[in-house]
Structure formats: C-alpha cells, structure tokens
N, C-alpha and C positions, 0 to 999 in steps of 0.2 A: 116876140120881143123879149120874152120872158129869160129863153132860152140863152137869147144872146147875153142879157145880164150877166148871166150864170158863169157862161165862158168867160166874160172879162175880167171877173172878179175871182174867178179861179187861175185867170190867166197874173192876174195882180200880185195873187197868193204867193203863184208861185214863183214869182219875179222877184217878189218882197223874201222867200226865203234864201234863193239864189243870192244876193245881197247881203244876207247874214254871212255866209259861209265864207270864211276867212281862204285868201288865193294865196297861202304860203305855207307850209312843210311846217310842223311844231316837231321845233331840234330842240325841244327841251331835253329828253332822253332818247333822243336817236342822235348820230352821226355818222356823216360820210368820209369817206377816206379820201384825201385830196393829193396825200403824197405818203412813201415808204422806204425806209431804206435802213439800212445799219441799225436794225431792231428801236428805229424813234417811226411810229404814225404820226403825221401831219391830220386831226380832225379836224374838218366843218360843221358846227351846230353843238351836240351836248352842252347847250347853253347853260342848264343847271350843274352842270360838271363839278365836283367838290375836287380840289387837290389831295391825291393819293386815292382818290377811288377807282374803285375795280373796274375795267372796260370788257366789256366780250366783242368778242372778234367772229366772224365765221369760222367753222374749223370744230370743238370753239377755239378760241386759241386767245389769248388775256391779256391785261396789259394795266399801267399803273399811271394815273394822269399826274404829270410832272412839270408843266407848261400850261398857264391858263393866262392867253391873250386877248386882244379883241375882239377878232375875226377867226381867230382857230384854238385850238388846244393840240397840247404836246402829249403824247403819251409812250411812256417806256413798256416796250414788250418783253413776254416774258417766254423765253426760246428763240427760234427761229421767226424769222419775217417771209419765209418763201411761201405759205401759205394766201397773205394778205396782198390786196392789190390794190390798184387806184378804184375813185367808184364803190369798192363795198361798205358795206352798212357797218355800225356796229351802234351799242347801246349801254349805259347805266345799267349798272347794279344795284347802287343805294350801299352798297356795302364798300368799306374798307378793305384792303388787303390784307388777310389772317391767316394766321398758319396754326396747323391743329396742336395740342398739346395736351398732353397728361402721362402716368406710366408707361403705356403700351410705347412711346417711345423711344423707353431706357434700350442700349443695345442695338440701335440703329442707327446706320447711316441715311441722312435723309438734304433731300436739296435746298435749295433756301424758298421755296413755300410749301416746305414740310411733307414735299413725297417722297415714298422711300429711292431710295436706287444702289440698295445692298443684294437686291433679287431675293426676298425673305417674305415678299407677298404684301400684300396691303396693311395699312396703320389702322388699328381699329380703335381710333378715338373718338372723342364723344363731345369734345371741347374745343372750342379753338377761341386763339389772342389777335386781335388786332399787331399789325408787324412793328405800328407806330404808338407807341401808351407816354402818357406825361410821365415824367419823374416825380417818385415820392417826396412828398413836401418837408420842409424842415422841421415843422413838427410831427409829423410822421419817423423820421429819423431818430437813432440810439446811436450810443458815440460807441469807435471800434474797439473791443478790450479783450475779445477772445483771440487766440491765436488761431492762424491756418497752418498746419504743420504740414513744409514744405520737405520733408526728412531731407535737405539737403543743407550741411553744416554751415556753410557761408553765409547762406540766407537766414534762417534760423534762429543764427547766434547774432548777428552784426546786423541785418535788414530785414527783420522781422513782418512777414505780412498777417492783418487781421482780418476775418470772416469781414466781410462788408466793407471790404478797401478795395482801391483802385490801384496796381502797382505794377507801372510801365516797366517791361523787357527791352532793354534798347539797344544795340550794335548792329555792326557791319555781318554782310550775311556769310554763312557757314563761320560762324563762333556761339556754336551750342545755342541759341536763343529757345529754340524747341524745342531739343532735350530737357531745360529747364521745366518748360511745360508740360511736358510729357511724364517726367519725374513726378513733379507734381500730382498730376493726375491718379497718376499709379500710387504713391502715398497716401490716397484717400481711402484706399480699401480695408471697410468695418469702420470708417470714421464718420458714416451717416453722411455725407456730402455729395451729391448730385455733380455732375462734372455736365459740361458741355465743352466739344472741341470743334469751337468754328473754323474752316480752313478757307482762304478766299485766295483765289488765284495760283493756287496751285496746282501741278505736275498730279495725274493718278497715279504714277508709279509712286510718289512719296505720300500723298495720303494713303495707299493702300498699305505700305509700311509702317505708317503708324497706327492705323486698324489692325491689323496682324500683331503686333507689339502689345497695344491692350486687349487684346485677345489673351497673348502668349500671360500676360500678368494676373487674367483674369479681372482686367480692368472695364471692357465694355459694357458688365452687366450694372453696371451705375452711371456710364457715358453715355453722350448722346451726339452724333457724328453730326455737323450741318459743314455741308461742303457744296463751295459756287467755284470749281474746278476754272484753270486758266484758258481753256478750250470756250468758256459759256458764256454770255452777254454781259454785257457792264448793268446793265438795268439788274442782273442775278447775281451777280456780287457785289451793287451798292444794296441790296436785300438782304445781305445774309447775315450780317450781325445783327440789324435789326430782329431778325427773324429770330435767331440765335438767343437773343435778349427776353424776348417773349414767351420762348419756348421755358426757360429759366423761371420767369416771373411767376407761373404758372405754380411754382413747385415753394417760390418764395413766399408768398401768401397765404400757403399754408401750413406756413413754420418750419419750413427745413431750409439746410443750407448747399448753396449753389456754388459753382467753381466756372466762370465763364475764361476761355482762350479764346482771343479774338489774334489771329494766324495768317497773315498781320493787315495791319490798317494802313500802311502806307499802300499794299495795293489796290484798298477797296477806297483811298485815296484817289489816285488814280483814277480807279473805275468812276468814280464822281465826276471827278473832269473832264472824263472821256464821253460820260454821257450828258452834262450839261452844256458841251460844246457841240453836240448834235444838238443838242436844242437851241442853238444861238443864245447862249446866254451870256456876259460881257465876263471875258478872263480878268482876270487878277494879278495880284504877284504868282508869279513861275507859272502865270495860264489857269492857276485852279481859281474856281469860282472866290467871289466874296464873300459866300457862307461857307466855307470849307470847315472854319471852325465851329460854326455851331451845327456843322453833321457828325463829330464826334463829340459834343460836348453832351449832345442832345441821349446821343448811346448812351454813353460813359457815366453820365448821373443816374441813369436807372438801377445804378449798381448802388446797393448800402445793406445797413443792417435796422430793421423794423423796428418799432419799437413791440414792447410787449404785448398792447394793448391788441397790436395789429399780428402776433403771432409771432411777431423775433425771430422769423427769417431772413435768411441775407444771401446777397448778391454778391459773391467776389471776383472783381474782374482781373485778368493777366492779359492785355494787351499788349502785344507785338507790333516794333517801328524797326524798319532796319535804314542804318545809314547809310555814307556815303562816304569811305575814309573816315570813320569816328566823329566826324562833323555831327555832334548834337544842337549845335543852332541852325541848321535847316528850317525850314517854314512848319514842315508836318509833324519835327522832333517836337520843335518850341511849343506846337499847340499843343500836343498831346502831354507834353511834358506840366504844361499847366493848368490841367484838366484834373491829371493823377494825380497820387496820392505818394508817390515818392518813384524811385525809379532804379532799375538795377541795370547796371551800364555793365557790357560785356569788351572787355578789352584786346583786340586782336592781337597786340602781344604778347600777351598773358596765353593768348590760349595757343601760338605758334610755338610759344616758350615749356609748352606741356602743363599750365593749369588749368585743371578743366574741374566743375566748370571757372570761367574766367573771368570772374566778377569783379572789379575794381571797385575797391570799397572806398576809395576817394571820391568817386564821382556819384556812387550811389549811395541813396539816402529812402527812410520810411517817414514821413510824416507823423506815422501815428507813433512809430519809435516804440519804446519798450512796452507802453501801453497792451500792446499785443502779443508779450511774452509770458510765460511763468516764470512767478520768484525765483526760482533756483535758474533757468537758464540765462536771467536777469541778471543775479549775483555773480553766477560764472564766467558769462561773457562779456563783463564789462570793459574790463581792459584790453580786450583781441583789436579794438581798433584801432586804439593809440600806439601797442606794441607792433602793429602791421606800418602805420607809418611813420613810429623811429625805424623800423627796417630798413623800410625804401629809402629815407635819408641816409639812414649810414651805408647802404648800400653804395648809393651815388659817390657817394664821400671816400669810401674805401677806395674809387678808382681813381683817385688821383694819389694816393701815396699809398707805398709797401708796409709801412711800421705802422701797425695797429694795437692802443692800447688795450687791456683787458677787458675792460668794461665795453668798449666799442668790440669788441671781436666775442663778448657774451652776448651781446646785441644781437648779431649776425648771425650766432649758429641756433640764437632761439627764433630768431623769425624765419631762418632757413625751413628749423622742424615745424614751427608752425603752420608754415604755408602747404608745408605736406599731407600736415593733418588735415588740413583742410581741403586739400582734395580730394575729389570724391568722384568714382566710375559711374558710368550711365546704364538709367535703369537699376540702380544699387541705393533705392532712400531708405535711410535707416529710420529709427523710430525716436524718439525726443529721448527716453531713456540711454541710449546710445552716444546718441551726440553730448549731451552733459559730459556722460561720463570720458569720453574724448578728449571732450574742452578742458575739463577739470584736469587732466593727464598733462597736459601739454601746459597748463598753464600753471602747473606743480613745478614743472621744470625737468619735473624727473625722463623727461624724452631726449634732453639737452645733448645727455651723453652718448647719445645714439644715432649711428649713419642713419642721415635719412631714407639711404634707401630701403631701409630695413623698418621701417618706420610703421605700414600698413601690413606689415607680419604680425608685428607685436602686438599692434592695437586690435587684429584680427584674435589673435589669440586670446589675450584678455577678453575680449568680449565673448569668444566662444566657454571660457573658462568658469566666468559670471554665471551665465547664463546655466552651463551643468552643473555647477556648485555653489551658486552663488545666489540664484534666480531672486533672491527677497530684494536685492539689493534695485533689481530693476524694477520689482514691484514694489517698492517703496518710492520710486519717482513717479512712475506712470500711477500708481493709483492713491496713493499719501501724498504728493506733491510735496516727499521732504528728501531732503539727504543727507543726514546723519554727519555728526564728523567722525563718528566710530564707522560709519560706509566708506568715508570719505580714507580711512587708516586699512579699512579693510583692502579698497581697490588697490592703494601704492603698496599693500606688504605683495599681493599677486603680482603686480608689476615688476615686483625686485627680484621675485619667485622665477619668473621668466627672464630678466632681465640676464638671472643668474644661473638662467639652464638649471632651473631643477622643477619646470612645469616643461614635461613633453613639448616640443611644436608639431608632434603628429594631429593635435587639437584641429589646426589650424587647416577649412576644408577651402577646397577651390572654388577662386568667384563662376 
C-alpha cells in the first residue's frame, strides 16, 4: 500500500510540474520570419523589440527595427534579402546600430555601417557610435564666429560659412553643387579640419572620380569616404548620413573641427519613402512620410560648435538638395531650407552663361552673416553685394534703350570686371590672403579699365609677383590679420606696373 502512495504522489508531482510549464514560445527575444521581400522582414514575436535595434538574421545577415506594431515588427535589412526566408528565426542584440570610429578611419572609403569597401583591408578601430545620438543641447552650444575658409571668392566674400554652421547647396542638377563641395574639402589642407564626404545614391563611376580627385590634391589623408552607392538598399542609404554624423562626432568631442557633405539628401529623401512605404506606413504630401521633416532635422542639429567647457569642437555641415527647374519651394527644398543656416542657391543660367561657380547672391543668404568673417575680409567685401545688384538692374535696364548715360555705363563695366573676378576654376581655392587681395583690386576700380578677358592674367600675375617679391604682404593678412594702407599702395603701384607692361607676364604659370 505503501508503495502505491509513493507512485501517486510522485505521479501528482509530476502533474503539478507539468502545469507549471508555460505552452507558448517566449518571443521576447526571438523571432520568426513571417514574410520577406524588398530588403523589409515581416517579424512574429521580439516582443521586447526596441525601435532601431539590431536584428541578427541567419547568415548572419542584420537588420534595423523600423516598424513596431501589434502583432509583428518591421525591420529594415541591411544588403540583400536572398539569404532570408519564410520560418527562420532571428533574434535581439540589445544593441543599437553603431558604426565604428576614430583615426584609423581617415583615408577610407567605408559603407554606411562603417566597413571598408576601398579593398585596403580591415578598419582597426577600437570604438564605435551609436548611428542614432541626441543633438547637443542649447547649453551645450557656442554661437558661430570662426570662419570656415571655403577658398572660393563668392562664398567667402558675400556668403560667408562658420565652423559649426549649417549651409544648404541648392540647385538644379549638373550646376557645380559638388564641385563646391569638393573645393571645399580640398581647402582644408593644414587647416586642422576633418572632412567627411557622405555620397548617397550615387553612380561608382562618380564617386570613384571624386576619390581619385582627393587623392590627386592630397586631400584623402584627413577625409573620410561614407558611400550608400545607388545600386544598394534604401534601409543603407537612409543610414548613411546618419552613420556619416557619428563617425564626425567622434572627432567633435574631442575638440577638433569637422567638415560634413551630405551628397545629397533629397535622394536619401527618397530612400526614406521608399522604405517606409514598404513598411505600410500612411503617405503624405508628394507620398513622403509625415516625419520627413524630422528625419533631417534630427541629422542636421547634431551639427554646431561646442562650447569650451565641452572641448569647442564643431560640426560643419554642407548639405546638398537638388531641384526641379530652380523650384526652391518644393516640400524637401522648404524643409531643409528651414532647418539650415542659410543657403547658397546655384543658378542654371548663371552657370550656362559661363559663371562658375554660379552662385546667385540674390537668392543666397548666411544667417550667421559677417559674424564668420575676418575684419579685413569684412571691411573689403562689404559692398560686392550691393554693387552685384545695381548690376543686374542696370543690366536689365540697358536692354531696353541704346543711349546710356555715364554713370550707368560705369555701372556696367564694373560689375561686368567684377563678376569676372569672381570667377573661379575647379579644384583651384585660393587662400584668404588672395582673395582679399582680389577683392580689394576690383573694388579699387583699378580693373575698370581692363578687357575682361584679360582680367584673370593680371590678377594671376600680380599674385604671382606678391608672392616672389612681395611675400610680407601675404603674411601680414594670413598671419597679423591686418593690411596696411602702405600694402594697400603697395598692391596698386604693382598693378599699374603690369598694367603698364613693365612687370614681365612670363610670371604668369599655367593653371
């Protein structure tokens, strides 16, 4: 009898454990794959799922949660989808989506979660950033007052950008938008500044052109190449300025200054809405999502200048929009236009009519404005803007009658030589010492008298003249931050010197 107790009660046991034992799957961090297609998974379960965390895939093969509904979860993959199929598993990381950073970066081209793909071997860093970080707070923030020397005259003198500003590129495409940028970039060399050149959605026959280009300048060894090529998924070109941003911040925090190109955002635009309408999410005006604007606004503020306390490095961003016929009130122009920090609109007439580059300084404006110049290019170029648009008036004006008075036809032939001077070849940024002295020439008048097409001889020579005999002259701007009116007598006696054929123009070497 004894015996049989024994069994009942071990039979009970184990009844009563059987009954503990929960009859359902724990998807806290597991999930099943219910559906696949156009690089979006359809999950069942990762019930704890955080938005933007990391997914592993069989393979392994990764992904970024983008969709978190009732019954499933959305996630964006990162490559191909041919690996993943209905039925498999996949699971939680606990981690965020980070891409690595520090030096060992400089000089590489890398994708947008920071692998290399220049074939120069593995990235041996030690660190990495979350892709997604808050934007530095308002007290955290220093107002912008250094300049970023763009060596390109237009910008410079009239639309001055400061370390830790935001200053939109905006035109119709093929009218220089990335020559500017590229300019830029290459300007930075010996100025301490980190560059980053995000490319999203483009052609590798053109990013490898402009890899080769800062090569050719000796510009890669302070760039850092992030490219989601137009061949790759929208889930890796909505990543890559993100990515781009992080990789930046890295170098911001610890007091130095950054140069971010974002190449451009109207297609990672796009890619946004290509990928949040895989996800079913409800279109908007022209189909982009309701958040369209707060996915660049959310970028675009991570850019400033620190205060000291925190190291006083800075963020400076050159984002690229291209329009649609000049049409800057489009939906993507208007956001981004009201996000930045001013904007520098490129004019397709301008640049069919041979100004290059082809900045309309009507339409483009800097916020921070002179704030981000030095006194002397301050005092210099104060009036280039006013005098640029009596031009164009009397321009306009001249074409309806023959007889022009004096004053109106002095008008004409000095904004004529102006607009000259201010033209400037690609891949050719001068140095601040240069451009002053440019501006100062033309805004002397003394060029008045001169065909303009002869215009960039002269001022080649003279600077070459400077420069062998003259060299103080350039190192009292660039390094005294003055210039003289006895410099200022000195430049226009050389200029007359030339003017009057008695300085060689064998000086003068080719671009």
């Amino acid at each position: 009898m004894s015996s049989i107790k024994d069994l009942n009660s071990l039979s009970q046991i184990i009844k009563d454990e059987i009954n503990k034992v929960e009859n359902h799957i724990n998807t806290a961090s597991v999930g099943q794959v219910v559906s696949v297609g156009d690089c979006i998974a359809t999950v069942y379960g990762l019930d704890e799922a955080m938005y933007g965390e990391l997914i592993v895939f069989p393979g392994p093969s990764y992904g970024m949660v983008m969709n978190i509904e009732e019954n499933n979860i959305g996630v964006a993959l990162f490559g191909d989808d041919i690996s993943i199929k209905e039925g498999d598993l996949c699971q939680r990381t606990g981690e965020v989506v980070s891409v690595p950073v520090g030096d060992s970066l400089l000089g590489r081209v890398v994708n947008a979660l920071g692998q290399p793909i220049d074939g120069k071997g593995k990235i041996n860093a030690t660190e990495s950033r979350p892709v997604e970080m808050p934007a530095p707070s308002i007290m955290d923030r220093e107002s912008v007052c250094e300049p970023l020397e763009t060596g390109i005259k237009v910008i410079d003198a009239m639309i001055p950008i400061g370390k830790g500003q935001r200053e939109l590129i905006i035109g119709d495409r093929q009218t220089g938008k990335t020559a500017i940028a590229i300019d830029t970039i290459i300007n930075q060399k010996n100025k301490d500044v980190i560059c980053i050149y995000c490319a999203i959605g483009q052609k590798n026959s053109s990013l490898t052109q402009i890899v080769n280009k800062l090569k050719q300048f000796d510009a890669l060894k302070y760039t850092v190449v992030v490219s989601a090529n137009a061949s790759q998924s929208s889930p890796m070109l909505y990543l890559a300025p993100y990515a781009a941003t992080s990789i930046g911040e890295y170098w911001m925090r610890q007091g130095k200054n950054v140069l971010i190109i974002y190449d451009d955002l109207s297609k990672h635009a796009v890619a946004y809405r290509t990928l949040l309408l895989l996800l079913r999410r409800s279109p908007g005006r022209e189909a982009y999502p309701g958040d369209i604007f707060y996915l660049h606004s959310r970028l675009l503020e991570r850019s400033c200048r620190l205060t000291d306390e925190l190291g006083g490095g800075s963020i400076t961003s050159l984002p690229i929009v291209e329009t649609q016929a000049g049409d800057i009130s489009a939906y993507i122009p208007t956001n981004i236009i009201s996000i930045t920090d001013g904007q520098l609109f490129l004019n397709t007439d301008m640049f069919n009519a041979g100004q290059r580059p082809a900045i309309d300084s009507s339409l483009s404006v800097s916020r921070v404005g002179s704030a981000a110049q030095t006194k002397i290019m301050k005092k210099e170029s104060k009036n280039l803007r006013m005098e640029l648009a009596n031009y164009h008036e009397m321009l306009d004006f001249s074409r309806f009658g023959s007889d022009l008075d004096k004053a109106t036809q002095k008008i004409l032939t000095h904004g004529a030589v102006l607009l000259e001077v201010l033209k400037q070849k690609q891949y050719m940024p001068l140095s601040m010492s240069q451009e002053i002295i440019d501006i100062f020439v033309v805004q002397s008048g003394s060029l008045d008298d001169i065909n303009p097409a002869k215009v960039h001889s002269i001022l080649k020579l003279l600077s070459n003249y400077i420069m062998t005999h003259n060299i103080d002259i350039y190192k009292n701007i660039a390094i005294n931050k003055t210039f003289s009116d006895e410099d200022k007598k000195t430049v226009l006696s050389i200029l007359k010197d030339i003017k009057d054929a008695k300085i060689n123009d064998a000086l003068v070497t080719e671009d």
